[in-house]
LUMLUM-959389 format. One record per atom (N, C-alpha, C): residue number from 1; atom name; x, y, z. Coordinates in steps of 0.02 Angstrom, whole numbers, padded with zeros to 5 digits, always signed. Example, Ala and Ser with C-alpha at 12.3 -4.5 7.8 and 13.67 -1.06 7.14 Angstrom:
BEGIN
<site><n>1</n><atom>N</atom><X>+00660</X><Y>-00284</Y><Z>+00390</Z></site>
<site><n>1</n><atom>CA</atom><X>+00615</X><Y>-00225</Y><Z>+00390</Z></site>
<site><n>1</n><atom>C</atom><X>+00660</X><Y>-00165</Y><Z>+00390</Z></site>
<site><n>2</n><atom>N</atom><X>+00642</X><Y>-00112</Y><Z>+00354</Z></site>
<site><n>2</n><atom>CA</atom><X>+00684</X><Y>-00053</Y><Z>+00357</Z></site>
<site><n>2</n><atom>C</atom><X>+00645</X><Y>+00002</Y><Z>+00394</Z></site>
//
This chain:
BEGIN
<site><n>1</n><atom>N</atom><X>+00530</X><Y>-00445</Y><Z>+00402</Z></site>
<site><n>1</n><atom>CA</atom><X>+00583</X><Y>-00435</Y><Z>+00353</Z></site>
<site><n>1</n><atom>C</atom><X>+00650</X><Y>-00444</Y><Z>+00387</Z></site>
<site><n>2</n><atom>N</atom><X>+00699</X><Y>-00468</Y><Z>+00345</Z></site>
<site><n>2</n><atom>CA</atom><X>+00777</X><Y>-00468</Y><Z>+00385</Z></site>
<site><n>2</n><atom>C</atom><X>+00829</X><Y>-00449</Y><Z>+00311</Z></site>
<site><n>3</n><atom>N</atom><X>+00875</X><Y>-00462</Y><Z>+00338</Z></site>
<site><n>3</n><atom>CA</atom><X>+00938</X><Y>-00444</Y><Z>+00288</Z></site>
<site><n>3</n><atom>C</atom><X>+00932</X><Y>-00459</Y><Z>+00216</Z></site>
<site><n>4</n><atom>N</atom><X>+00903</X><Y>-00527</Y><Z>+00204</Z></site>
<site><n>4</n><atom>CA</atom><X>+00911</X><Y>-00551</Y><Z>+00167</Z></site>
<site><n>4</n><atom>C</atom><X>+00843</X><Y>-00513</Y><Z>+00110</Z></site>
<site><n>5</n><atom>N</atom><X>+00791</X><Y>-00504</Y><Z>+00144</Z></site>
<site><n>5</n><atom>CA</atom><X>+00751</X><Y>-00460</Y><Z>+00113</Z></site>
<site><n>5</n><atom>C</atom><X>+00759</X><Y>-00384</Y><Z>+00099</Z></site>
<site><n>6</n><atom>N</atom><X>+00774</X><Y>-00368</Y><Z>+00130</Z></site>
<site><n>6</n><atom>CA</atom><X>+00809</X><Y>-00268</Y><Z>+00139</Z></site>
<site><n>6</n><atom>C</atom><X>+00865</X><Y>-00229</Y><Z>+00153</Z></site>
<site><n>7</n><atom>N</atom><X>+00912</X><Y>-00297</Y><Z>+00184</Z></site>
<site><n>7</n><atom>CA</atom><X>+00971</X><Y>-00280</Y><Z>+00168</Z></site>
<site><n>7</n><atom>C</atom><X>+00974</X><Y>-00261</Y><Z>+00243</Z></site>
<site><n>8</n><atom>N</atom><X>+00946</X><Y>-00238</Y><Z>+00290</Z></site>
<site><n>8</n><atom>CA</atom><X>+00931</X><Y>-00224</Y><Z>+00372</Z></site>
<site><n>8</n><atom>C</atom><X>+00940</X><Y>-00269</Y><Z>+00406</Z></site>
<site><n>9</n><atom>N</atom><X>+00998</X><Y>-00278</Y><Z>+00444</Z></site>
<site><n>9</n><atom>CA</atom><X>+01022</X><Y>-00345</Y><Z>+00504</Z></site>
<site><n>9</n><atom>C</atom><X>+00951</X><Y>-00330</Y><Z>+00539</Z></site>
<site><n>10</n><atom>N</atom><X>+00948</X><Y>-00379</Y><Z>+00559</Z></site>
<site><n>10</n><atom>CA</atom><X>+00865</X><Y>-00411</Y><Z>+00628</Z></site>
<site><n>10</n><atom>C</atom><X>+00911</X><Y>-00369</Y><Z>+00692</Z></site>
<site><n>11</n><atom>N</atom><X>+00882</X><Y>-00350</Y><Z>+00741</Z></site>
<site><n>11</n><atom>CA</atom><X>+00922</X><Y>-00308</Y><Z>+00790</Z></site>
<site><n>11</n><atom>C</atom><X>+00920</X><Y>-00373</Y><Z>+00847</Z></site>
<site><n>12</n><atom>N</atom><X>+01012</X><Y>-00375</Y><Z>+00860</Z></site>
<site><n>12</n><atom>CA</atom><X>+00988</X><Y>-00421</Y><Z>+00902</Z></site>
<site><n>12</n><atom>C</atom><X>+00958</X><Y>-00420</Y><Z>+00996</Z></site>
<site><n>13</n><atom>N</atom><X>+00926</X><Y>-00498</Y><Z>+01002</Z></site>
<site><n>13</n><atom>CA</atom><X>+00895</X><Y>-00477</Y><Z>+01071</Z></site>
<site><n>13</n><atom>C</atom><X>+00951</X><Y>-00531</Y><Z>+01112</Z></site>
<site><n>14</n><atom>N</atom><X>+00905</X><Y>-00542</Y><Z>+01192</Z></site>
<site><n>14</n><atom>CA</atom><X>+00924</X><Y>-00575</Y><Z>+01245</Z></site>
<site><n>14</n><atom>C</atom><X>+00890</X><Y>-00597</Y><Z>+01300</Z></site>
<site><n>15</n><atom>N</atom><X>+00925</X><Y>-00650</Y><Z>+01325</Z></site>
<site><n>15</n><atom>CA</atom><X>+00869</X><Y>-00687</Y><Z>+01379</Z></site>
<site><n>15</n><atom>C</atom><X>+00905</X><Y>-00717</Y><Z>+01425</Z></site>
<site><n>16</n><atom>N</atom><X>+00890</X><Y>-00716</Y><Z>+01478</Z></site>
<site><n>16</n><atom>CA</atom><X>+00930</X><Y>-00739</Y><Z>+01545</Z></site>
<site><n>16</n><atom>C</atom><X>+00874</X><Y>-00787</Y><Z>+01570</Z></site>
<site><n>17</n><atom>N</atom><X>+00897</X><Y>-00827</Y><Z>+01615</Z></site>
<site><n>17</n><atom>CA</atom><X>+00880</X><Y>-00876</Y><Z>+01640</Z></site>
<site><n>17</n><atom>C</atom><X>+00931</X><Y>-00934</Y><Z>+01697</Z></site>
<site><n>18</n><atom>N</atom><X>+00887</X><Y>-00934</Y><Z>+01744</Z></site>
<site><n>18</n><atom>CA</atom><X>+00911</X><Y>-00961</Y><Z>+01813</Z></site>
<site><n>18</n><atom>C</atom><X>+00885</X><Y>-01023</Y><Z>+01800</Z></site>
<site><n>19</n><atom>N</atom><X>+00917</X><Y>-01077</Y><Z>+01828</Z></site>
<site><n>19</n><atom>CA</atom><X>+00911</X><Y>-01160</Y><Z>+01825</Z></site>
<site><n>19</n><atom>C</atom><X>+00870</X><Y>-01174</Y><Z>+01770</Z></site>
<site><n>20</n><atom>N</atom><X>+00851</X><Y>-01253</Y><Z>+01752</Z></site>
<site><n>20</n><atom>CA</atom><X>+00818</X><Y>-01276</Y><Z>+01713</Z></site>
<site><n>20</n><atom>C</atom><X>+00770</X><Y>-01263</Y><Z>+01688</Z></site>
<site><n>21</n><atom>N</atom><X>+00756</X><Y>-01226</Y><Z>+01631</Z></site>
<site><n>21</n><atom>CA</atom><X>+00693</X><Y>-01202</Y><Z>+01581</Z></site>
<site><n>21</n><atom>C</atom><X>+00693</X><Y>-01179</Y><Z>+01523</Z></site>
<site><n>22</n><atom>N</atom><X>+00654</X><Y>-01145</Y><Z>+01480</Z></site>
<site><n>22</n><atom>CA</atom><X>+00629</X><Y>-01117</Y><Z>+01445</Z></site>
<site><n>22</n><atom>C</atom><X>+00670</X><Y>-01060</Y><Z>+01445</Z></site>
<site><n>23</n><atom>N</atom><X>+00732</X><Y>-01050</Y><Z>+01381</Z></site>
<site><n>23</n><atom>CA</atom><X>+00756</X><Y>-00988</Y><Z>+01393</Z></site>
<site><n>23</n><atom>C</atom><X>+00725</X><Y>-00923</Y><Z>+01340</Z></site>
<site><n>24</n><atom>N</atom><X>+00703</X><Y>-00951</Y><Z>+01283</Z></site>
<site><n>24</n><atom>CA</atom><X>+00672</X><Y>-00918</Y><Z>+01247</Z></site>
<site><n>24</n><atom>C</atom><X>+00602</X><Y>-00965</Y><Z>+01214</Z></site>
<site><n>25</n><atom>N</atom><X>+00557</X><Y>-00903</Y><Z>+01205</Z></site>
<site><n>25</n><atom>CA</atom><X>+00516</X><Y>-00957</Y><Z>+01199</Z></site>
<site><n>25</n><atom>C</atom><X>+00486</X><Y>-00972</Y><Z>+01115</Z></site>
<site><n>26</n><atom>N</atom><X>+00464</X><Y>-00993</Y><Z>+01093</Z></site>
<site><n>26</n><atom>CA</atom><X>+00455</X><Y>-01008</Y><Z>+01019</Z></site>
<site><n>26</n><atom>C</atom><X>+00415</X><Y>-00966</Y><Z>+00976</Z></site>
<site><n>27</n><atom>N</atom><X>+00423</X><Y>-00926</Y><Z>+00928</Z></site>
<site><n>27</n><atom>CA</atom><X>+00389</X><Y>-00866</Y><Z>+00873</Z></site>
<site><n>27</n><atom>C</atom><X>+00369</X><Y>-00903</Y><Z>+00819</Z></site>
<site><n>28</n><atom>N</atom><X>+00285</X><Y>-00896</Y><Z>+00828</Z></site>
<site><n>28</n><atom>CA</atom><X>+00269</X><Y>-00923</Y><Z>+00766</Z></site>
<site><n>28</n><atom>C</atom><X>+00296</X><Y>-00905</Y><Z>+00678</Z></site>
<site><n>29</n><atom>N</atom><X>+00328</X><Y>-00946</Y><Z>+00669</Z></site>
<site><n>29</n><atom>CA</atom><X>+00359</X><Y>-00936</Y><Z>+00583</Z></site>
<site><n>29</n><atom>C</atom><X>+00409</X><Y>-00890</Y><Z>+00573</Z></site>
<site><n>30</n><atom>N</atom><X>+00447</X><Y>-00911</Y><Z>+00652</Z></site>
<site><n>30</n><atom>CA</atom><X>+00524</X><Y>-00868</Y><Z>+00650</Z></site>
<site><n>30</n><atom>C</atom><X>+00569</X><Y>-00911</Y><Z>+00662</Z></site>
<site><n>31</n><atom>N</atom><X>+00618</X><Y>-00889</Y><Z>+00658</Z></site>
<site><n>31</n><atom>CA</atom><X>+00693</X><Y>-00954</Y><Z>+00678</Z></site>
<site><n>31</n><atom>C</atom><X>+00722</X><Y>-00905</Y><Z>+00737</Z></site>
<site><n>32</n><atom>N</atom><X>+00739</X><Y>-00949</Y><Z>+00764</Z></site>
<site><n>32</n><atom>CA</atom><X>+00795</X><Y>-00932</Y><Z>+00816</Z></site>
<site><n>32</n><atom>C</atom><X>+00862</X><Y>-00922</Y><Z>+00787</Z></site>
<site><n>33</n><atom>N</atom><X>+00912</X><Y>-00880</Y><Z>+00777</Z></site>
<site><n>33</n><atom>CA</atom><X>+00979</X><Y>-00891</Y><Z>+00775</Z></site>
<site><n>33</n><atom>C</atom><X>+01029</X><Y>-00847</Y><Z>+00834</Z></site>
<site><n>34</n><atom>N</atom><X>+01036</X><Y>-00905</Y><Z>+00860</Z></site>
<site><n>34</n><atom>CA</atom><X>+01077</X><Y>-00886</Y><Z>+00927</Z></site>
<site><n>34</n><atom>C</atom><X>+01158</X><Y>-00867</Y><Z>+00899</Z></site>
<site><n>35</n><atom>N</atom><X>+01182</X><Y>-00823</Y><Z>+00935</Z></site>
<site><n>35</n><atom>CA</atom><X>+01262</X><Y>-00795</Y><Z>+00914</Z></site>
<site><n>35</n><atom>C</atom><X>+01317</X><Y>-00803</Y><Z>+00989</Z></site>
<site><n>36</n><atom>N</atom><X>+01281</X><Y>-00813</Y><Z>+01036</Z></site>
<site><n>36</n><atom>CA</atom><X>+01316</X><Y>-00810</Y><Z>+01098</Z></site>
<site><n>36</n><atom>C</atom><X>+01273</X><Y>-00832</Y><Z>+01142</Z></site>
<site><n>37</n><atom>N</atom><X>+01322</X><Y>-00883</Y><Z>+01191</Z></site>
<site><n>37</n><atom>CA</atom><X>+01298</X><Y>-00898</Y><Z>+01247</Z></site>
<site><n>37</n><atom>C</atom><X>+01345</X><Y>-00910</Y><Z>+01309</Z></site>
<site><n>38</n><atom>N</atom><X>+01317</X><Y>-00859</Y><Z>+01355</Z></site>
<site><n>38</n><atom>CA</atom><X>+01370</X><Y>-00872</Y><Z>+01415</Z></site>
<site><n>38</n><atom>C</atom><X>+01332</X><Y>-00909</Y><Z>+01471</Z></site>
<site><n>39</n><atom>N</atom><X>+01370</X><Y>-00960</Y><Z>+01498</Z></site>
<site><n>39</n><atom>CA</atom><X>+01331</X><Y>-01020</Y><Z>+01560</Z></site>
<site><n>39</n><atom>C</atom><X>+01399</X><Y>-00999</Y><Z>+01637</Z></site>
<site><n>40</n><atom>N</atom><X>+01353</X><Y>-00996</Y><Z>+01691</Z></site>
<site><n>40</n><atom>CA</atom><X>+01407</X><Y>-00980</Y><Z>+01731</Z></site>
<site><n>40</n><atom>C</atom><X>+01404</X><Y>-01051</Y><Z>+01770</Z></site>
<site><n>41</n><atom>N</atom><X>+01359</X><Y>-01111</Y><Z>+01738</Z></site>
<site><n>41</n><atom>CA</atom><X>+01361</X><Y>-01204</Y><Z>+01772</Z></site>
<site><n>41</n><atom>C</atom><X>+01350</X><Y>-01205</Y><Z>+01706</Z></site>
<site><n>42</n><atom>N</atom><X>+01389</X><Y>-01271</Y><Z>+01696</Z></site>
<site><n>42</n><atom>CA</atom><X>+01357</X><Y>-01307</Y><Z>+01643</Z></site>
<site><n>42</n><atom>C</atom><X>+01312</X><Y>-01322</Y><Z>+01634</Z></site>
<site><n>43</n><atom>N</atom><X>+01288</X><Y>-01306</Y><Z>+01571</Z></site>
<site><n>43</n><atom>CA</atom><X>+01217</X><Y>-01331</Y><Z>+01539</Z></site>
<site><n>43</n><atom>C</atom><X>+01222</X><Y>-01357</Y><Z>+01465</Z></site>
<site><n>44</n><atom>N</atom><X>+01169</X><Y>-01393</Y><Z>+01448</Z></site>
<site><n>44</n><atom>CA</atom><X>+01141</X><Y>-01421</Y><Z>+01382</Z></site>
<site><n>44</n><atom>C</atom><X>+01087</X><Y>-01377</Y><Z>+01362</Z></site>
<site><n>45</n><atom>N</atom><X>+01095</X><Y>-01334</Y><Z>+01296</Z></site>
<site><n>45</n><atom>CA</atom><X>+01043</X><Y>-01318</Y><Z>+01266</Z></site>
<site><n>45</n><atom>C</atom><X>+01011</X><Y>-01345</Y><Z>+01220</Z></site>
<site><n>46</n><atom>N</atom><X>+00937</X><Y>-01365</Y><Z>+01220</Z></site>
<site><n>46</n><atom>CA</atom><X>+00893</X><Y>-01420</Y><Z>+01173</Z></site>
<site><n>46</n><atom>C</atom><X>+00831</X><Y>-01381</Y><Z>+01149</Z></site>
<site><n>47</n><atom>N</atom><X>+00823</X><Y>-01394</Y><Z>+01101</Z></site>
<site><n>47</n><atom>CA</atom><X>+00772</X><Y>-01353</Y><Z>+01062</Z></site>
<site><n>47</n><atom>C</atom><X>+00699</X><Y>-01402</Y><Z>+01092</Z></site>
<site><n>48</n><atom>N</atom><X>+00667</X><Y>-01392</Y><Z>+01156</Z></site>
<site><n>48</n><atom>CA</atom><X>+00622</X><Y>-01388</Y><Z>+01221</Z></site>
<site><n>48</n><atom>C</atom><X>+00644</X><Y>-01429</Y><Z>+01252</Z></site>
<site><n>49</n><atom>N</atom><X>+00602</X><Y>-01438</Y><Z>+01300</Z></site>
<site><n>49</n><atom>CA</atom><X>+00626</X><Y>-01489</Y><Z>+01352</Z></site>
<site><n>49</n><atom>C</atom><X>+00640</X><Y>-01565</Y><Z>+01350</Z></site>
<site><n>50</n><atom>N</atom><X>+00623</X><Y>-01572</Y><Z>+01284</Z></site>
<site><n>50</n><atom>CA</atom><X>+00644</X><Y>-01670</Y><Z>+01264</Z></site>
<site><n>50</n><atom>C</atom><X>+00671</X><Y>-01676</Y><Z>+01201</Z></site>
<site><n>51</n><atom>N</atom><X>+00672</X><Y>-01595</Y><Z>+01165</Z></site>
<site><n>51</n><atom>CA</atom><X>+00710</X><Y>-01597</Y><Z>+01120</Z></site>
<site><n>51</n><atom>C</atom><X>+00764</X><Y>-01622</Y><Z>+01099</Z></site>
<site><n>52</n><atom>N</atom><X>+00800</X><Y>-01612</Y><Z>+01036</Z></site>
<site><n>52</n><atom>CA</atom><X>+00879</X><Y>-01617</Y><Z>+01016</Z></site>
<site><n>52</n><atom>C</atom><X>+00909</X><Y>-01561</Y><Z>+01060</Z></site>
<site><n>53</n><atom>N</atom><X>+00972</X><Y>-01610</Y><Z>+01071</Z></site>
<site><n>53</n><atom>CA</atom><X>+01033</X><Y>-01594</Y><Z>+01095</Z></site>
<site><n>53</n><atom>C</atom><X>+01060</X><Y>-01517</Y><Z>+01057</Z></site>
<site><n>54</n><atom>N</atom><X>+01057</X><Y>-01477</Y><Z>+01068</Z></site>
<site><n>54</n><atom>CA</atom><X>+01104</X><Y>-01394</Y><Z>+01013</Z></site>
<site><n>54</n><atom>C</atom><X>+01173</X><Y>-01396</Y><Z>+01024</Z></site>
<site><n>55</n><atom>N</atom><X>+01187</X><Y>-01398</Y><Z>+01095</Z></site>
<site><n>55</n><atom>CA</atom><X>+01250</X><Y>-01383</Y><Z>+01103</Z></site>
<site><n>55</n><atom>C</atom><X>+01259</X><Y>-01389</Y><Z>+01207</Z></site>
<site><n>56</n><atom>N</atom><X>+01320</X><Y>-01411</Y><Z>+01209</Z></site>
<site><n>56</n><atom>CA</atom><X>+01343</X><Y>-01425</Y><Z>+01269</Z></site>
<site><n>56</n><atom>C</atom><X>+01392</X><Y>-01375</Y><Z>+01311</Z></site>
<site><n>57</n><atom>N</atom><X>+01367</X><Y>-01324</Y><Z>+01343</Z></site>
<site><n>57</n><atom>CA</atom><X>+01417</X><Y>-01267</Y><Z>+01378</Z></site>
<site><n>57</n><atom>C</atom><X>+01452</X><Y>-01268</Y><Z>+01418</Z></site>
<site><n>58</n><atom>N</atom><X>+01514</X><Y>-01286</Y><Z>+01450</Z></site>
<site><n>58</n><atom>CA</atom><X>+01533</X><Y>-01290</Y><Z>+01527</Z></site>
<site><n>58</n><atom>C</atom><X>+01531</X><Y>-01215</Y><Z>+01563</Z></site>
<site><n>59</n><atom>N</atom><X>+01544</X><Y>-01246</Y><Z>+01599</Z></site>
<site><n>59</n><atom>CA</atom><X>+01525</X><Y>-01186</Y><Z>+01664</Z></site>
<site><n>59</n><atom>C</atom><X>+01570</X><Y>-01134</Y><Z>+01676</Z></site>
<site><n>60</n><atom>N</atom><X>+01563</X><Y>-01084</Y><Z>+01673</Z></site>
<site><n>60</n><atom>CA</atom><X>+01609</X><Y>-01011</Y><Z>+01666</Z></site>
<site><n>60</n><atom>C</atom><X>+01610</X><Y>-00976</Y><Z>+01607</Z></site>
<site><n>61</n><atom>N</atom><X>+01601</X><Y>-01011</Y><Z>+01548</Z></site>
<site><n>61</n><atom>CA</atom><X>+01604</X><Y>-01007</Y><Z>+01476</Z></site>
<site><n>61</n><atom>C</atom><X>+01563</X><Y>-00954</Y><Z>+01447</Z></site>
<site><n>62</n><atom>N</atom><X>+01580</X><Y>-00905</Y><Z>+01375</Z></site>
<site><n>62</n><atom>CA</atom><X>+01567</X><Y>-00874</Y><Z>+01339</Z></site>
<site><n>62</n><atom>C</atom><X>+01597</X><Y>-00909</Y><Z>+01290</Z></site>
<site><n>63</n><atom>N</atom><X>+01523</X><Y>-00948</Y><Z>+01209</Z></site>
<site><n>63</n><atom>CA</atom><X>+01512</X><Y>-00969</Y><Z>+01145</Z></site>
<site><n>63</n><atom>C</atom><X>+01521</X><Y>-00926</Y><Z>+01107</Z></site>
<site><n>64</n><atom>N</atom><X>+01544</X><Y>-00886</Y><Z>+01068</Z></site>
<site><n>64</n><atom>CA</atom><X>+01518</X><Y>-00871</Y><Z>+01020</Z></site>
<site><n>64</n><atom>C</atom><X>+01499</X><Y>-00921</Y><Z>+00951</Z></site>
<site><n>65</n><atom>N</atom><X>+01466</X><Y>-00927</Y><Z>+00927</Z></site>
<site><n>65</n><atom>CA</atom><X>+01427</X><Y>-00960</Y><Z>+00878</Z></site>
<site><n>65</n><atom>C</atom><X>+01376</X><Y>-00938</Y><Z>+00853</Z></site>
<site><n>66</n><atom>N</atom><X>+01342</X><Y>-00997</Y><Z>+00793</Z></site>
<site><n>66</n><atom>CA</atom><X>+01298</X><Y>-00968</Y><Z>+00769</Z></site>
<site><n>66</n><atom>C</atom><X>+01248</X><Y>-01032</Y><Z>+00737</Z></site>
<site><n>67</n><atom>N</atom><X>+01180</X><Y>-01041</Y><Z>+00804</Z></site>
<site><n>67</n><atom>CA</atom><X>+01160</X><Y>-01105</Y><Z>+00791</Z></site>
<site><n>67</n><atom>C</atom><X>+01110</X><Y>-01075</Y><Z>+00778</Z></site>
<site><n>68</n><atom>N</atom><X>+01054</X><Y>-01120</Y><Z>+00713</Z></site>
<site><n>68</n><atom>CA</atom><X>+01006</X><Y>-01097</Y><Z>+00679</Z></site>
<site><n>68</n><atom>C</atom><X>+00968</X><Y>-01136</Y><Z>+00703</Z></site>
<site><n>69</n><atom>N</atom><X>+00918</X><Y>-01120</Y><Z>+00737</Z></site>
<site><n>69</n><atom>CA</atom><X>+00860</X><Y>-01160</Y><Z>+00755</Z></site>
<site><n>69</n><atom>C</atom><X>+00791</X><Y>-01160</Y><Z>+00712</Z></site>
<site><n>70</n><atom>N</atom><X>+00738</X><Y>-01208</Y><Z>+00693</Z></site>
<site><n>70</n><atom>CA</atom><X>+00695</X><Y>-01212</Y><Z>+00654</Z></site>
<site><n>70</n><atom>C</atom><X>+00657</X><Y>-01164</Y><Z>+00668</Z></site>
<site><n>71</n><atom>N</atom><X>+00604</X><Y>-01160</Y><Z>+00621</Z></site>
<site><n>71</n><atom>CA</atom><X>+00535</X><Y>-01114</Y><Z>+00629</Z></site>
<site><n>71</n><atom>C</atom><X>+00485</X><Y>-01158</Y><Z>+00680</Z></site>
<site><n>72</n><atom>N</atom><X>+00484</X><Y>-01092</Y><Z>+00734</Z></site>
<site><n>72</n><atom>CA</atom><X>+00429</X><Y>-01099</Y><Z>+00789</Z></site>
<site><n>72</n><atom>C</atom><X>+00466</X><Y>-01149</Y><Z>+00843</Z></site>
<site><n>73</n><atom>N</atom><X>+00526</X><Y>-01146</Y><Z>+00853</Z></site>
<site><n>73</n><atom>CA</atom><X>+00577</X><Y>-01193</Y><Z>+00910</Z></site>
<site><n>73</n><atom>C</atom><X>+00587</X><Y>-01148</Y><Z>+00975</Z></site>
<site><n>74</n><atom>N</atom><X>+00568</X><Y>-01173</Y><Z>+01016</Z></site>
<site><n>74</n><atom>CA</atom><X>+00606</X><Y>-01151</Y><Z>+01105</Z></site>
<site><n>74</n><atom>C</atom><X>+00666</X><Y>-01149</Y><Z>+01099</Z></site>
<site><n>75</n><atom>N</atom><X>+00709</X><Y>-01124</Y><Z>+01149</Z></site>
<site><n>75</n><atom>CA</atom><X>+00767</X><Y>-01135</Y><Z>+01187</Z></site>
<site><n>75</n><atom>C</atom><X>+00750</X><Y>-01160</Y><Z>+01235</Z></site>
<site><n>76</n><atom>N</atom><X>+00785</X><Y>-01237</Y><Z>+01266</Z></site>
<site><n>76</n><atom>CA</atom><X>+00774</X><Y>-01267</Y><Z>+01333</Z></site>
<site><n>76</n><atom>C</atom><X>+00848</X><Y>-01269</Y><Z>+01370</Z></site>
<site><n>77</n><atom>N</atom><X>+00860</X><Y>-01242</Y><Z>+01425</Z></site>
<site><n>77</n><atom>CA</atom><X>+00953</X><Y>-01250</Y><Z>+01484</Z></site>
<site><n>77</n><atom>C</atom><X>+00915</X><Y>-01288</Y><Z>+01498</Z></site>
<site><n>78</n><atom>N</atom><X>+00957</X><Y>-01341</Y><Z>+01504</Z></site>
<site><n>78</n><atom>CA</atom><X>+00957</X><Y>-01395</Y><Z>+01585</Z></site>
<site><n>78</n><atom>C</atom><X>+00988</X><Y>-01389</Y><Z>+01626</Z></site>
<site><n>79</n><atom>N</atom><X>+01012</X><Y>-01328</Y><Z>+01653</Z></site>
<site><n>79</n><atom>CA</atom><X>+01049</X><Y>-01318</Y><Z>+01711</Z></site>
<site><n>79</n><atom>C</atom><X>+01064</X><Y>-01268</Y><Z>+01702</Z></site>
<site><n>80</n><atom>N</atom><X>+01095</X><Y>-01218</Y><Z>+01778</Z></site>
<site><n>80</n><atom>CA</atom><X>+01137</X><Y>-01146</Y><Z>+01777</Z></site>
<site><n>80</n><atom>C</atom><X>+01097</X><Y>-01088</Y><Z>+01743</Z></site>
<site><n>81</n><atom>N</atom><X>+01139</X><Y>-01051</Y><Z>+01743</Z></site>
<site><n>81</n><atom>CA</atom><X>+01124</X><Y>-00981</Y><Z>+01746</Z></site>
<site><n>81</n><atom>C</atom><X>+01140</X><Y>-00982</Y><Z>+01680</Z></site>
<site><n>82</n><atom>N</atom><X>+01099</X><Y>-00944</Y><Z>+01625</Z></site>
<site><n>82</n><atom>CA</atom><X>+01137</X><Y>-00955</Y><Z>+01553</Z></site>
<site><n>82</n><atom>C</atom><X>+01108</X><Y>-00881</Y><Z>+01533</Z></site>
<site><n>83</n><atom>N</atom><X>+01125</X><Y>-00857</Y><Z>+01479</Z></site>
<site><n>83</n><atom>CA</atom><X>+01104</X><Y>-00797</Y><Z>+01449</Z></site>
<site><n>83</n><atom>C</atom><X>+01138</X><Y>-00794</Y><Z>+01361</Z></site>
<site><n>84</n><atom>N</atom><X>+01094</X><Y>-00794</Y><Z>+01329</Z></site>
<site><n>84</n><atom>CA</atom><X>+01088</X><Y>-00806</Y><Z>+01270</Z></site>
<site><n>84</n><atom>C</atom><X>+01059</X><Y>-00750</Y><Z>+01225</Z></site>
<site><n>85</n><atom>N</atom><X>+01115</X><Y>-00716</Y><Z>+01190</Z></site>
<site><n>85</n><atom>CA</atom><X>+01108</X><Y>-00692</Y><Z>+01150</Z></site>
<site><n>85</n><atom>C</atom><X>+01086</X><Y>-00690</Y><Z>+01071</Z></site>
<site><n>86</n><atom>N</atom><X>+01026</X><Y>-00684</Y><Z>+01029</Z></site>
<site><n>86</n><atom>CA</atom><X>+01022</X><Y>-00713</Y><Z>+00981</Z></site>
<site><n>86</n><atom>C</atom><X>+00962</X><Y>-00652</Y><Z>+00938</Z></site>
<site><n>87</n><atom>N</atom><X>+00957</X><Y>-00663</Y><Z>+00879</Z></site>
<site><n>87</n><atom>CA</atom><X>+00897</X><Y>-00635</Y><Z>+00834</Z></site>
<site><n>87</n><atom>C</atom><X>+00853</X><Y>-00696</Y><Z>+00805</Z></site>
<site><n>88</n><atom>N</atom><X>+00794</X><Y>-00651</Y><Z>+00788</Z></site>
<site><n>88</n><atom>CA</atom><X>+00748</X><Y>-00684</Y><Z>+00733</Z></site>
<site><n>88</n><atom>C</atom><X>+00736</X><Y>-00681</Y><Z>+00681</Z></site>
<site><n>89</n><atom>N</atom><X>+00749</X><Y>-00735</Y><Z>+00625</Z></site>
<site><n>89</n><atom>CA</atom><X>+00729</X><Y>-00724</Y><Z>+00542</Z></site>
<site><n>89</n><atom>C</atom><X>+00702</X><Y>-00748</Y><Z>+00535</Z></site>
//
């Protein structure tokens, strides 16, 4: 259940991650919606590893945003230290 069903924000979570990988990994018949992302190198985040392009971070940087990723999608950095703040609906 989320907001839109009960009126209850999704509580949000988080995930850190060192060099190139898998920053979150994919929930069957959930979406990703990321709200923040801080990269201390630039990185590209792609929904997996050969995925689409999400968004392009430089290095030192705090995003706030709000990118909706499909049902059952990864988070993939290609680089740096990143930590990504986000919930699931």
């Amino acid at each position: 259940m989320n907001f839109r069903d009960n009126g209850i924000p999704s509580a949000l979570q988080w995930k850190s991650k060192t060099g190139a990988n898998t920053v979150i990994d994919a929930v069957a018949g959930k979406r990703i919606m990321i709200v923040d992302i801080m990269a201390s190198a630039a990185t590209i985040l792609k929904n997996g590893s050969g995925g689409t392009t999400l968004i392009y971070v430089p290095a030192g940087t705090s995003q706030k945003l709000n990118i909706d990723l499909g049902v059952g999608q990864e988070v993939y950095s290609t680089a740096g230290n990143v930590t990504i703040t986000y919930h699931l609906v």
